[in-house]
N, C-alpha and C positions, 0 to 999 in steps of 0.2 A: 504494500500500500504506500503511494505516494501520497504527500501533504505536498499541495501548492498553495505558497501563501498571495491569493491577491489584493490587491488592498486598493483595487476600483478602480483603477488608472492604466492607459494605453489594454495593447492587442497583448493577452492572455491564451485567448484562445486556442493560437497556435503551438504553445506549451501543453496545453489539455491534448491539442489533437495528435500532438508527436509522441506525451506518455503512451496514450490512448492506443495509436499506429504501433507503438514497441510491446504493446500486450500488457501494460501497467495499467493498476486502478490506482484512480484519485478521489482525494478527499478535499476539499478546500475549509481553510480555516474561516472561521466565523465569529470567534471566542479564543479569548489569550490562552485558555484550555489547552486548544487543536495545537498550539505550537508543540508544548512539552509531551503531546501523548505524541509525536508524528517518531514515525519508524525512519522516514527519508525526508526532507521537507527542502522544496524548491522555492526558492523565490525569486521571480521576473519582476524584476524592476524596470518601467519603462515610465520617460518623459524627462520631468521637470526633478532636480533633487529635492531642492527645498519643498516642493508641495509630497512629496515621498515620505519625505520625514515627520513632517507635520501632520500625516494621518497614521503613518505609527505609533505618535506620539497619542494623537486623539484616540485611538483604538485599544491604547496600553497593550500595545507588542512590543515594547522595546525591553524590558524586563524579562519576560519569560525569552524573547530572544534570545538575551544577554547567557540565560540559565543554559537553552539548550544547546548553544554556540560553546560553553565553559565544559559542557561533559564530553566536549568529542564528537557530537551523533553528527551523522551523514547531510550536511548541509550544502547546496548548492545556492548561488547568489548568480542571476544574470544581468548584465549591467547596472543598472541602479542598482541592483540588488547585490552585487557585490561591493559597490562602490559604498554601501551602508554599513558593510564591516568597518571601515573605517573611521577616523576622528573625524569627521566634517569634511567640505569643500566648499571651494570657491565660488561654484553656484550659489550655496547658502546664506542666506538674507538674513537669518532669525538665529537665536540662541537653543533652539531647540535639540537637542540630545541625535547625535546617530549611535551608530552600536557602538562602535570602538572595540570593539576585538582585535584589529591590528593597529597599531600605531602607524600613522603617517596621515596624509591628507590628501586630496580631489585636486588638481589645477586644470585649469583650462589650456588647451594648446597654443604652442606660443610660433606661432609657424607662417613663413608665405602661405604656404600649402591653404587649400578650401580647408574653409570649417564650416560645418562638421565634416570628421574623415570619416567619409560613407563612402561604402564599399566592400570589395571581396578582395584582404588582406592576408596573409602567411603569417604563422608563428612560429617563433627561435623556442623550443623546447629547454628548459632548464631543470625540470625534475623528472625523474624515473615514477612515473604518476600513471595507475590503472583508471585513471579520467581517460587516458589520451592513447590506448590500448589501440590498436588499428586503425590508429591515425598517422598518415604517410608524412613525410617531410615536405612534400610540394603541396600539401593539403592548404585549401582558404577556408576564409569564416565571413559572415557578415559582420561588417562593423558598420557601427550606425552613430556616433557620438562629439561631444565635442570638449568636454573632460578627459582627463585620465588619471591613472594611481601613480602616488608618489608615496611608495611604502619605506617606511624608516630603517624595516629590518629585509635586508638582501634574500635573507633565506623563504622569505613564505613564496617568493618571485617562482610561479609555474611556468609562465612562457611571457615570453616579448614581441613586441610587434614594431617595424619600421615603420615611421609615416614620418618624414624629413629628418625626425630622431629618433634612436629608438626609448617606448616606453613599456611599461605594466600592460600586460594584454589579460594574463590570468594570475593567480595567487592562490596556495594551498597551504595549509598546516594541517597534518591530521587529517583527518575526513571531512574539515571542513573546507571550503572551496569556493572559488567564484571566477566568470570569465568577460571580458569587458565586449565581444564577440558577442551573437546569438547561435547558439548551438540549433535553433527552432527556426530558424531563417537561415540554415547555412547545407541545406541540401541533404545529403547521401552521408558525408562526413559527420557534419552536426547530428544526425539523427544518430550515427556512430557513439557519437563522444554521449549523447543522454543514454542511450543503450548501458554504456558502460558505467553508467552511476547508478544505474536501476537495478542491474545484475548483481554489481560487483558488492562483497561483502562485506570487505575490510580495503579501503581504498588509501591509505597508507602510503605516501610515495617512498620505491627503493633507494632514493639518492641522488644526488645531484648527476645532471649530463651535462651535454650540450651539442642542440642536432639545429641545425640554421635553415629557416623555412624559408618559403617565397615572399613576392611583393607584391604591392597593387596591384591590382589588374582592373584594368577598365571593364565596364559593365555594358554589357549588352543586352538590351529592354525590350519586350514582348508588349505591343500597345492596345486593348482590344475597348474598339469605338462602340459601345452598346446605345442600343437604343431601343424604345420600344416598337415592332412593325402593324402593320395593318389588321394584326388579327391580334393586340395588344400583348402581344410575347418578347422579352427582351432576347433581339439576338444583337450579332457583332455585325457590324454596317463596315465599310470605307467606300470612302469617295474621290474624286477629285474638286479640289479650290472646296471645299464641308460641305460637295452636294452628295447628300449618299443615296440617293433616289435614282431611281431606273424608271423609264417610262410609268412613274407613280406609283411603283414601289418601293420599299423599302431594301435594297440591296444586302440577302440575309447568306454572312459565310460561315453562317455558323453556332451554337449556342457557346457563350461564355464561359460557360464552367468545364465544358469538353475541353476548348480550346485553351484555356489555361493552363489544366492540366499538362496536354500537349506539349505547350510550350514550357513549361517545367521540364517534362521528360526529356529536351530537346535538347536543354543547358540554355536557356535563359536566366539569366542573373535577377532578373527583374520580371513584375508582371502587371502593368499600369490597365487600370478599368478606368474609363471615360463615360459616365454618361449623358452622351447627348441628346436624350428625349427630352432633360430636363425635371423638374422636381413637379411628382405628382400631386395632385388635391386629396389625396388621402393621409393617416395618423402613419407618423413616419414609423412605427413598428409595423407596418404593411408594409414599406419599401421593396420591391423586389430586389433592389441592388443589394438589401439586409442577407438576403437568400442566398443569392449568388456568392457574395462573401463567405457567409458561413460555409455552403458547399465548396468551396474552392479551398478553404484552408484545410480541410479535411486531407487533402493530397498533394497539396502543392507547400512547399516547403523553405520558399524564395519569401523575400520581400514584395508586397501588393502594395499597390495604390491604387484611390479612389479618389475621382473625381465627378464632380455636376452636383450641385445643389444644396453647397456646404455652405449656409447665411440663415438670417434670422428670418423665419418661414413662422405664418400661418396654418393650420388645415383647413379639410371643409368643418368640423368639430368646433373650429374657434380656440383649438388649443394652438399655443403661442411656445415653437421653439425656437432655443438661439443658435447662433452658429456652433456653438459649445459643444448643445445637445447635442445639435446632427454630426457632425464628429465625433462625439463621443459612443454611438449607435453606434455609427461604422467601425471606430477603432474596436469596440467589444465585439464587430462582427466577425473579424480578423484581418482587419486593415491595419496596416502599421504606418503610413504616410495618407495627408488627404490633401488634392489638387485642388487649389482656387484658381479661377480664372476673369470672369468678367465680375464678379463681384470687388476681386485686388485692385480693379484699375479703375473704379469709384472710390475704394479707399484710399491710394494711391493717391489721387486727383486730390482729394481734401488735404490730406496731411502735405502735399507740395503747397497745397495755395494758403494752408494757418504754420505751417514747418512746426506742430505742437502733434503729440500724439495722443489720442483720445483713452487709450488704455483700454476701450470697450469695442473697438473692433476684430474682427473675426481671423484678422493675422496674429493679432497681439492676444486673445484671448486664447485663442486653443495654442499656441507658443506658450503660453504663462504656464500652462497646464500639463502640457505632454512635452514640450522641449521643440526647441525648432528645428530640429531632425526632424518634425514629422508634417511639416507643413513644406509643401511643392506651391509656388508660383506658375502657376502656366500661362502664358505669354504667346497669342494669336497677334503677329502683326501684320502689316501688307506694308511694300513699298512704293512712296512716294517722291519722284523724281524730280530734282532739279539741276538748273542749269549752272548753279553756284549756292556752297554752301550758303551764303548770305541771304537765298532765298528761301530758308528752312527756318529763317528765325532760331529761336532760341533750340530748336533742337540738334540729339547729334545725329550728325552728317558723315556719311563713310563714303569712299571713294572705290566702289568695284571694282573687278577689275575689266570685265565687261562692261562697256556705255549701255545706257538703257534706251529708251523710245526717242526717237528723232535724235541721239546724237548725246544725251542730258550722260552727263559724268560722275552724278553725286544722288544721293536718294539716302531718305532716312527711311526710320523705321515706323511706321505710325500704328499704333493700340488697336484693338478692336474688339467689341465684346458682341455678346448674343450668335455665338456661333460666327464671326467674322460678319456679321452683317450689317451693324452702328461700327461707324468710327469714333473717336476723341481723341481731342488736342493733347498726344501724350505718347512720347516713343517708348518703346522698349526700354531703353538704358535708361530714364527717367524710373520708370516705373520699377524696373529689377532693381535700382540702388533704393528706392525707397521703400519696395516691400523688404529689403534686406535689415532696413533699417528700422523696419515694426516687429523682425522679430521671424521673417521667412528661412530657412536655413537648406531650400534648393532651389533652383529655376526649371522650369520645362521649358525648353523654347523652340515654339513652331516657326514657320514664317507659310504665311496663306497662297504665297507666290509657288512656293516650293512643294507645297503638298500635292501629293498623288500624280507629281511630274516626272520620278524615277528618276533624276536628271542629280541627285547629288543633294548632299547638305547647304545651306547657304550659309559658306565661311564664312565671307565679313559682317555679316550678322553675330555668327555667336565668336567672333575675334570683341566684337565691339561690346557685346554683354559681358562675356567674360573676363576680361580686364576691367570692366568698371565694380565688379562685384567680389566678395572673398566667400561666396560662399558655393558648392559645385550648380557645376549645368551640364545638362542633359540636353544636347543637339536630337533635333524633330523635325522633320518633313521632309523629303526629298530621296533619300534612301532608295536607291535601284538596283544596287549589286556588289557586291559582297567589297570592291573596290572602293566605293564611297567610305566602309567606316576607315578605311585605314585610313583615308584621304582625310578627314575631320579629325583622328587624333592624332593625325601625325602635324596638320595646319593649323589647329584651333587648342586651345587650354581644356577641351570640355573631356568632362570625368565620364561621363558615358553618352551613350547615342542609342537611339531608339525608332523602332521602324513598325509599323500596323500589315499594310497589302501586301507586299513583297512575303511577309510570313504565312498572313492568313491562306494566300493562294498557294503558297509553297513554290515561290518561284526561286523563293536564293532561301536554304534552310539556314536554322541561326548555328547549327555545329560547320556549314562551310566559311559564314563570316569568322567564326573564331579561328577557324583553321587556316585561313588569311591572312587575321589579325596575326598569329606566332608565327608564320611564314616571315613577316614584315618586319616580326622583331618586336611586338605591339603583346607584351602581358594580358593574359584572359584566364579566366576559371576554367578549367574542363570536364 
């Protein structure tokens, strides 16, 4: 019997569904009780620290914690949750108590490099630890954070990780344990490493080693455009320029949750849901996108996103939710990230024209709460040509390297919400530095020009996002052949790139882009 402790906050679920998949039963704690009777007890910590602590605190687990953490028993910590062993962090606001089981403290990254380092990273093995039993040397994990451990004493140090420095990736004494990694989000391996703390009896490391793992690897994303069709069914649509209709239908490749799957089994690093139908007039515990979610995590073991219809919404009931809520639905669905998109670039627009932050918008509220790891900006813009940057006004202006229509040498980038359909006075690199600065901690970035043209990434686009932002981007639309990704990470800063049609049809499979990308010399997961 496993004990998972949730304590309300971020995607759980797919911790339940990985015990669950290994043949483990679970109990979840309810009462400071369930700590001291658990035979194994997991704790996923996901989000914000300082809100982590402060409902341990409310809850009175930090005591029986302390008790069961002091006798030894089988304790596993996943990010936050490990990060609670320790004396406090940098994140933290408040005087409030964490565990302190090991001595040191939390800092934040101190690095050029994007923060958060998200992504599928390698670990330097440091202890002879039955954790990490049939885990290869070139093995990755998901990292998703923007913290890390900075432990006093060398010896708890289980493995390291490079990201410009090397830091704390995982930490062991005794059977207690924790990894800064998602073992739940980290595929075939991850499900590995949880296997071996559920089996294993006496988890005891034999003694120091030292085995030198891999490095970043860029991410390569599975994109699927859901929508609902004609006969009210959410399937996966793509279009060209966001028409996904075919002589009045609804162009269906497919159901979501097959296709997910799929592309899991495929080596997808990533698995973004889009929904473009839009947010229906029913109680958002009807959601079908809820469903989807939940069935998709059941099998798919990557990192999800969820986008469409994450703002403060009415029903037909009159019952009144916030952007908060509706994220917080999905992350308990098993969404671990959720895409805004025309909703950012109203908020956006306001905080440029008062340069004050309201604190109650829907970047900065669900950032408050889950950590800005789990907020995606996605970014639809189209370009607007002119003859001379000075014709662009106060926006920025890039120089292509192809001229555009009648000869025009320069085009910015301009916003667009409602499915590319309303424009606003607001490019791209306006907006990515200013959701960056409410608290976003990724970018999506399409360009409308480029979608379902097969013709390539549009570089001076995400050259021009990327340098104005520290936080990663994820290059979107254009994508035709397996050519294009190396072509974007070998020309642009962007941490990963993502493609919809070209998968759904199965024109260029995502194990031949990877097998590309290591031809080039270009890091990937395999």
């Amino acid at each position: 019997m496993i004990t998972l402790l949730d304590y309300g906050a971020g995607n759980v679920r797919s911790v339940i569904n990985a015990v669950e998949r290994l043949g483990g039963s679970l109990k979840l704690v309810t009462r400071p009780e369930d700590i001291l009777s658990a035979d194994k007890l997991i704790f996923p910590g996901v989000g914000n620290y300082e809100s982590m602590i402060q409902i341990l605190n409310q809850k009175n687990y930090i005591e029986p914690l302390r008790e069961y953490l002091s006798a030894d028993r089988p304790f596993f910590g996943i990010c936050l949750g490990m990060q609670a062993l320790f004396q406090g962090s940098e994140e933290s606001v408040s005087s409030n108590e964490s565990l302190g089981f090991f001595k040191g403290r939390v800092a934040r990254f101190k690095t050029d490099l994007a923060v958060p380092h998200m992504g599928w990273n390698g670990i330097n093995i440091k202890q002879k630890s039955p954790l990490l039993s049939g885990v290869d040397s070139d093995a990755r994990f998901y990292f998703v954070h923007s913290y890390h451990l900075v432990p006093e004493d060398p010896s708890v140090i289980l493995t390291t990780t490079t990201y410009d420095y090397e830091f704390v990736s995982a930490v062991q004494k005794g059977n207690v344990m924790g990894t800064q990694f998602h073992p739940e989000k980290s595929g075939r391996v991850g499900l590995q490493l949880l296997e071996n703390f559920i089996g294993t009896k006496d988890l005891h490391a034999a003694g120091p080693t030292s085995i030198q793992g891999a490095g970043l690897a860029k991410r390569v994303i599975a994109c699927l455009d859901v929508r609902s069709n004609d006969d009210g069914d959410l399937v996966v649509t793509k279009g060209d320029q966001y028409d996904v209709r075919d002589k009045g239908n609804v162009r269906n490749l497919g159901q979501p949750v097959d296709l997910a799957k799929r592309y899991y089994e495929e080596g997808a690093d990533e698995i973004t849901f889009l929904n473009i139908t839009g947010f229906r007039d029913f109680p958002l515990k009807d959601m079908p996108m809820l469903k989807v979610l939940e069935e998709t995590s059941k099998n798919v073991f990557v990192p999800l996103t969820i986008g469409g219809g994450i703002r403060d919404y009415t029903d037909s009931n009159g019952q009144v939710y916030s952007a908060l809520d509706v994220a917080s639905q999905y992350f308990r669905s098993g969404a671990d990230k959720i895409s805004i998109g025309s909703d950012a670039v109203e908020v956006a627009l306001a905080y440029i024209a008062t340069g004050e932050k309201t604190g109650i918008s829907a970047i900065e509220e669900i950032s408050r709460v889950y950590g800005n790891q789990a907020v995606v900006i996605s970014i639809d813009p189209k370009r607007v040509w002119v003859d001379s940057p000075g014709q662009a006004g106060r926006h920025h202006v890039v120089k292509p390297s192809e001229p555009g229509p009648d000869g025009k040498a320069y085009c910015w980038y301009q916003c667009t919400v409602q499915g590319g359909r309303e424009t606003r006075d607001l490019d791209a690199v306006a907006l990515a530095t200013a959701c960056q600065a409410l608290g976003a901690g990724e970018i999506l970035l399409n360009c409308i020009d480029k979608d379902g043209t097969n013709s390539g990434f549009d570089l001076d686009l995400i050259n021009a996002v990327r340098a104005a932002v520290s936080i990663p981007v994820i290059a979107s639309s254009g994508a035709g052949c397996e050519a294009h990704f190396s072509e974007v990470f070998e020309q642009t800063g962007a941490e990963a790139a993502l493609a919809a049609g070209i998968f759904h049809r199965k024109e260029v499979p995502i194990q031949a882009v990877k097998a590309h990308l290591a031809q080039r010399g270009i890091a990937v997961r395999h």
